[in-house]
C-alpha positions in Angstrom: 61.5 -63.9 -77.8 60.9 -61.9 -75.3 59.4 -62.3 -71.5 57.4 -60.1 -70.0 56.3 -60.4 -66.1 52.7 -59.0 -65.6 52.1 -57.6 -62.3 48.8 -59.3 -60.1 46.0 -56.7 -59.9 44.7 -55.3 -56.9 41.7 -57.8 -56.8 44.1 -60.7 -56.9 46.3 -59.3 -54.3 43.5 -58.7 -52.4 42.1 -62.1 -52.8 45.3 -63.8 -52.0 45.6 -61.5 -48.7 42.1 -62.3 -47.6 42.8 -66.1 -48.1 46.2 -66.1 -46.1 44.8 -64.7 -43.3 44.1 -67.4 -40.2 40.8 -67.3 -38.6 41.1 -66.8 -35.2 42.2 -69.7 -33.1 39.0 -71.8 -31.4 40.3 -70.6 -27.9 41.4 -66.9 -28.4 38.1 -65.9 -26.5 40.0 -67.0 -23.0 42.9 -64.6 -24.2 41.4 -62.1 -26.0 40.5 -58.5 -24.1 38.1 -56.4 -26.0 38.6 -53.4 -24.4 36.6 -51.2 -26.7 33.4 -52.8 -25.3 34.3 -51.7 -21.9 31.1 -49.7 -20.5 31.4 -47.5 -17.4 28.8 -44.8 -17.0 26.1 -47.8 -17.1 28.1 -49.8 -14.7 28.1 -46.9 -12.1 24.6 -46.8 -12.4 24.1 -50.1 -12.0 26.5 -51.0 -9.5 24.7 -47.9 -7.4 21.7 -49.4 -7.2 23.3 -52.9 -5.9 25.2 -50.4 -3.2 21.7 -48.8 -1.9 20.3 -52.6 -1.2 23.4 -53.6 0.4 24.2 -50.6 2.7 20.2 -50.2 3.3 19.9 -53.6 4.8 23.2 -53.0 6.9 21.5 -49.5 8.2 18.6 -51.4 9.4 20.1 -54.3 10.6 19.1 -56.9 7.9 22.3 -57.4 5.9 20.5 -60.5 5.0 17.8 -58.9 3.1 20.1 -56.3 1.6 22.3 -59.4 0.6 19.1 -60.8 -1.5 17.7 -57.8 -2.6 21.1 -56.8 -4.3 21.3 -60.3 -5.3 17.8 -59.4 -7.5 19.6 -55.6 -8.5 22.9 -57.3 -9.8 20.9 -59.7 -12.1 18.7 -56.8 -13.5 21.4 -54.8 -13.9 22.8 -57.1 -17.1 19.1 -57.0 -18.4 20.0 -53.3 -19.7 21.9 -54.9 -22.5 19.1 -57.4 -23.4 16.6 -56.1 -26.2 13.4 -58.2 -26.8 11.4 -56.3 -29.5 13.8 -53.2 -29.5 13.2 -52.6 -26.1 15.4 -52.7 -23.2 12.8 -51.8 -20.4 11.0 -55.1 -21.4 13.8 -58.0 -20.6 14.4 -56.0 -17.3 10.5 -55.8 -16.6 10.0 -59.9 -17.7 13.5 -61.0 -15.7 11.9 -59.3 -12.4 8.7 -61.1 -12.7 10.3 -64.2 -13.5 13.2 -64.2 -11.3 10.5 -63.8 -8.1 8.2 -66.5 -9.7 11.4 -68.7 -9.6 12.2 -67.7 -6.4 9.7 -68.9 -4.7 9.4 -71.7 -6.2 13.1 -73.2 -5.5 12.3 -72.0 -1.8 9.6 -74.1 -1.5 11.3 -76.8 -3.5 14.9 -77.2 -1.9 17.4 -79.1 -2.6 17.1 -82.8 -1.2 13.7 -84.0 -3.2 13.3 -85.3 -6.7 11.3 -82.4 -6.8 14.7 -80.2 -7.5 15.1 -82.3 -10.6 11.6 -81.9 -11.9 11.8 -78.1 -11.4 15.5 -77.8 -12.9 14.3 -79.6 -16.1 11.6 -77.3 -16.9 13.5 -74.5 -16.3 15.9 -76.0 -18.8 14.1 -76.6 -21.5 12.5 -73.3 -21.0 16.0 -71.7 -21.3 17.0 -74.3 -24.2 14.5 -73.7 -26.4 13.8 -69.6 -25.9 18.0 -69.8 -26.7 17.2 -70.5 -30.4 13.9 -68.2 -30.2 15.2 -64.7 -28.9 18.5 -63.7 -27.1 16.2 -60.7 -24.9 13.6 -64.1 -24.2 17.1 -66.4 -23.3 18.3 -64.0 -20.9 15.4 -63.8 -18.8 14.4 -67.9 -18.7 18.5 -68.0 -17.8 18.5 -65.6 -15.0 14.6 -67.2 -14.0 16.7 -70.8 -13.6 19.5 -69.2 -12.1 17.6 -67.8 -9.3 15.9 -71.4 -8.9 19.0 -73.2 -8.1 20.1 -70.1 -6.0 16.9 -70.4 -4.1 16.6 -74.0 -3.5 19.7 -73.4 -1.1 17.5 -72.0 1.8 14.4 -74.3 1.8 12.0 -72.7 3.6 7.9 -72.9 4.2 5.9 -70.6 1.6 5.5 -67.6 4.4 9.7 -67.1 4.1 10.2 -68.5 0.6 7.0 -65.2 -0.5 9.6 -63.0 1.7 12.6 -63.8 -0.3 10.9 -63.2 -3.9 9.0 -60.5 -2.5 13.1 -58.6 -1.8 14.1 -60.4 -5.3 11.5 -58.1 -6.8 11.9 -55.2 -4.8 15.8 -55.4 -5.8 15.0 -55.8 -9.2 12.5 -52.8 -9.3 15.4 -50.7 -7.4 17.7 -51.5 -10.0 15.4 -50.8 -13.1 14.4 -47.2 -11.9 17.7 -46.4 -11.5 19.2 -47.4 -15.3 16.3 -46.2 -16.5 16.6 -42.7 -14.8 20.6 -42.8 -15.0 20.3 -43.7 -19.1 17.8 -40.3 -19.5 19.8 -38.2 -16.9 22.9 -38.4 -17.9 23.7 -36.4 -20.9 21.9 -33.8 -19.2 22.4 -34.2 -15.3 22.7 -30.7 -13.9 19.4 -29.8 -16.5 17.4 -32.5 -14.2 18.5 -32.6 -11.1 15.5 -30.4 -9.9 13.5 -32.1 -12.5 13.3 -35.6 -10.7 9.8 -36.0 -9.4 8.4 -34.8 -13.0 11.0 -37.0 -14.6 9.9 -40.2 -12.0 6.0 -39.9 -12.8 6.9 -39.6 -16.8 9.5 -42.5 -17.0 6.7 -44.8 -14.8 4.1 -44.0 -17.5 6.0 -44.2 -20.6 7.5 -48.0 -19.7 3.8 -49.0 -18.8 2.9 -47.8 -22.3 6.0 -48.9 -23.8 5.5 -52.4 -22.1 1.9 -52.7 -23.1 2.6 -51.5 -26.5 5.7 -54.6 -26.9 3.6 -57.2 -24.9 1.3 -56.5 -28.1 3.8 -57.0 -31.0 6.0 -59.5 -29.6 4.7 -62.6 -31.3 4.9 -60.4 -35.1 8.8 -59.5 -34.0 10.2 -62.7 -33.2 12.1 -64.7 -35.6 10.6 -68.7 -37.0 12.8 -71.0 -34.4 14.9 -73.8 -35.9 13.2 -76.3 -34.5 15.6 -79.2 -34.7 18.2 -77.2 -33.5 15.9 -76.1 -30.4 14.9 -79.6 -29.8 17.9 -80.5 -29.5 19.7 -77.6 -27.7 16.6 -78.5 -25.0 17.4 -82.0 -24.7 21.0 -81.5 -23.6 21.0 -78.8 -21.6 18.1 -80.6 -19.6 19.9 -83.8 -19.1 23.4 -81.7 -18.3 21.1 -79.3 -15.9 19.2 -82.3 -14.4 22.8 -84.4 -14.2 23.9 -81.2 -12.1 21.3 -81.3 -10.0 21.2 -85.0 -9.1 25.0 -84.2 -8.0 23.5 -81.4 -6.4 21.3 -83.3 -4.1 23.3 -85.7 -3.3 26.4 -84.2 -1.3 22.9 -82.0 0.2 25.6 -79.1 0.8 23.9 -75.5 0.7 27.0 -74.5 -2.0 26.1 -77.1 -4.4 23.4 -74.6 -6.5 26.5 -73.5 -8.5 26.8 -77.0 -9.8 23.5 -76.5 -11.9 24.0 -73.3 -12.3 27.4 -73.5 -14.1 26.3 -76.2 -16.1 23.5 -74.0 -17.0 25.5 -71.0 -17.8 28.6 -73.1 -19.7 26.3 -75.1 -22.0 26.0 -73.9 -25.6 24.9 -75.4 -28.9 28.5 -75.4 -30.2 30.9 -77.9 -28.2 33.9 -75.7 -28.9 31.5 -72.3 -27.1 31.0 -74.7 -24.6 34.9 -75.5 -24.2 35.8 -72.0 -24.3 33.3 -71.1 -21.7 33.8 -73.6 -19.3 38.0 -73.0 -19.5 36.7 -69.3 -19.0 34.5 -69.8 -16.2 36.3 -72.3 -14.2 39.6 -70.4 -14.4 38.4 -66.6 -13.4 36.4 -68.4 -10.5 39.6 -69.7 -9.3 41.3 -66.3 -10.2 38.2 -64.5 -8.4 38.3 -67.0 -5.4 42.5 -66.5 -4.6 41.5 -62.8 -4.7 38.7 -62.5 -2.4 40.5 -65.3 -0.2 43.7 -62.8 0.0 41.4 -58.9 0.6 39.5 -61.4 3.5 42.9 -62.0 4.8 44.1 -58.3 5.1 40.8 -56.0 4.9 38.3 -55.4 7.1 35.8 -57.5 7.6 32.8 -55.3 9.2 29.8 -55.4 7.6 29.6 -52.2 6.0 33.5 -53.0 4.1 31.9 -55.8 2.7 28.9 -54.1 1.2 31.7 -51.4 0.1 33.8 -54.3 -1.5 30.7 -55.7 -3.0 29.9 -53.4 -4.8 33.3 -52.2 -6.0 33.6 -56.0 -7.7 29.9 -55.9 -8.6 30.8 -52.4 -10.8 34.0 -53.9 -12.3 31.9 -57.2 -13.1 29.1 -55.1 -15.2 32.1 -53.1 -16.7 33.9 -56.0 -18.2 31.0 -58.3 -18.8 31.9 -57.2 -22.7 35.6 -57.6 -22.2 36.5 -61.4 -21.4 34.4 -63.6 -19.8 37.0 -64.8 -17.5 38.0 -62.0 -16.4 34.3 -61.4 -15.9 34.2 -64.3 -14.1 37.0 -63.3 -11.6 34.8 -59.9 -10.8 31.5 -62.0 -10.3 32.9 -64.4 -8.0 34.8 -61.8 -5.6 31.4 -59.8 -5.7 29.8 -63.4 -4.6 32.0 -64.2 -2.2 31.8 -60.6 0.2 28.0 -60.6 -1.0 27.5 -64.0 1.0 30.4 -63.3 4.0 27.1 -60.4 5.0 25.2 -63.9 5.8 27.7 -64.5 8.0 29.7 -67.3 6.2 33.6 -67.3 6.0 34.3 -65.9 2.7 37.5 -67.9 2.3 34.6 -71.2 2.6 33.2 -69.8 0.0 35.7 -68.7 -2.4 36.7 -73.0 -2.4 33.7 -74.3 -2.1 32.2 -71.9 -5.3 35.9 -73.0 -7.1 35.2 -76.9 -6.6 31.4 -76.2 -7.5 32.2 -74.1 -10.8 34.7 -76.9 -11.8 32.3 -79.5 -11.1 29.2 -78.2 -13.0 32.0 -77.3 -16.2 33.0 -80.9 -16.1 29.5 -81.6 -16.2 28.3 -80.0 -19.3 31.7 -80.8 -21.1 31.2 -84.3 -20.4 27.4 -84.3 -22.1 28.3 -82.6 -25.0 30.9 -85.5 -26.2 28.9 -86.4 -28.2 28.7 -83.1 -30.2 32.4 -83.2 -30.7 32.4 -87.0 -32.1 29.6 -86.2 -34.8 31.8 -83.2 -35.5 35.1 -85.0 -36.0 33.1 -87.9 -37.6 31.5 -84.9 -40.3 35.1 -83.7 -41.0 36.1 -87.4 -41.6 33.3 -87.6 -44.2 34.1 -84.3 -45.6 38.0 -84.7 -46.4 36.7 -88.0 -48.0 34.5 -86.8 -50.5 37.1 -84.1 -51.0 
């Protein structure tokens, strides 16, 4: 008799390629580049607006308020990837408002009361919860919590801590006419050049409407939240966040906000996210840190090259945001580290002292979310069992 040997079809050759393939390993976000996300027309833009607060406030002799003003222009700057509703004017428009609000209030509050740890666990559970809600709505209670814990450095009375939000705000507002002009102008730059005043008056009136219009349909375009997952999303991040903050308090040094603030920015809902993000994190600031410590050693250090170097690393920083994190990381924490050396403060102080911080804040939120990983391996257990 004979044999005959039937060839697979293309569906079965298919299926068996689809099934060999690996998914990607649980850490190839620390090693992976995604180049093709690289921006660098919105960057420019961006990064231009930071430049005008930071060389303004050298011009005049207040590299201090240029310093916090750019601080406020860098943060709105990442808002032009945000959508909430569709829109990207609106997370730009929200972050500003809430940013200053925030401001002020970590002024006021410090960072040597219990009053820090009230403050950082509303702003918490405010960022926990609007995480599961809306990603436009997360990025803007994020960046409002940030700026509390960056604020609480420089306690002040409510005359200096209404000064500091008041240049938050004005930074932010630089910063959103600027993408918002630089995203209309530029397919068509020459064509508007001489069509700037028009083209100022029109943007300012459609964003109001625009704004107005959104403000009105929000509630209708946000998705049902998972409210177990919120709930408990919330209730980690705030004791991780308030854990931070107690740590925070008590070594009372003004470079401790980035203890919070990395547990904030590290913690996600998945405990293998928040590996990859803290491994991310911790190792670009050190990367970030040994190259701002080596440019200090053998640039310039006058004020106007460090508003120069800040905001070459603050470009590079909104180009690669998309990239890798880490190396994300290593652009933010050069840009931090000349940003603050305008203050007056060593910059190679600050490169180690945001290093020790960001490690400290990433061993924070690591450490909460045990837990997370035990019921995980604990599920897996049952799962090969009933298998």
């Amino acid at each position: 008799m004979a044999t005959s040997s039937a060839q697979p079809t293309a569906q079965e050759t298919a299926t068996a390629g689809a099934s060999s393939v690996r998914p990607p390993h649980f850490l190839a976000d620390l090693y992976t580049f995604d180049w093709k996300s690289a921006e660098f027309r919105l960057p420019a833009i961006s990064a231009s607006a930071v430049a005008l607060c930071l060389f303004a406030g050298v011009a005049c002799g207040h590299p201090g308020g240029g310093l916090i003003a750019g601080g406020g222009a860098l943060t709105i700057g990442f808002g032009a990837n945000q959508r909430i509703a569709d829109s990207r004017i609106l997370p730009m428009i929200l972050a500003i408002f809430a940013m200053a609000s925030a401001t002020l209030t970590g002024t006021v509050v410090g960072h040597r009361g219990y009053a820090l740890l009230v403050a950082s666990a509303v702003a918490a559970a405010i960022y926990g919860v609007l995480t599961i809600r809306n990603a436009g709505l997360a990025w803007v209670g994020q960046q409002a919590a940030v700026a509390l814990f960056v604020a609480s450095a420089f306690p002040s009375s409510p005359r200096p801590a209404l000064a500091r939000a008041g240049l938050i705000l004005a930074g932010g507002v630089v910063q959103m006419l600027f993408t918002t002009l630089g995203l209309r102008m530029l397919p068509e730059l020459r064509k508007n050049l001489l069509a700037i005043p028009k083209t100022i008056y029109s943007t300012l009136h459609e964003q109001r409407q625009e704004f107005l219009r959104r403000v009105v349909q929000l509630p209708k375009a946000l998705p049902a939240p998972d409210r177990s997952a919120a709930l408990l999303y919330a209730v980690r991040l705030v004791v991780t966040v308030v854990a931070a903050s107690e740590l925070y308090r008590r070594l009372g040094i003004q470079s401790g906000y980035w203890i919070p603030m990395t547990a904030l920015l590290v913690q996600k809902p998945a405990f293998y996210e928040t590996l990859t993000r803290c491994l991310a994190r911790v190792s670009g600031t050190m990367a970030g840190a040994t190259v701002a410590t080596i440019a200090a050693a053998h640039l310039p250090l006058g004020s106007w090259w460090l508003a120069a170097l800040a905001t070459f690393f603050a470009y590079w920083a909104f180009a690669t945001l998309s990239v890798n994190y880490a190396l994300y990381s290593l652009f933010l924490t050069s840009y931090i580290v000349f940003l603050l050396s305008l203050n007056e403060i060593p910059g190679p102080e600050i490169a180690h002292r945001r290093a020790a911080c960001t490690a400290a804040g990433a061993l924070i939120a690591l450490v909460i979310h045990l837990d997370a990983l035990r019921r995980h391996r604990a599920a897996g257990r049952a799962m090969a069992a009933a298998a």
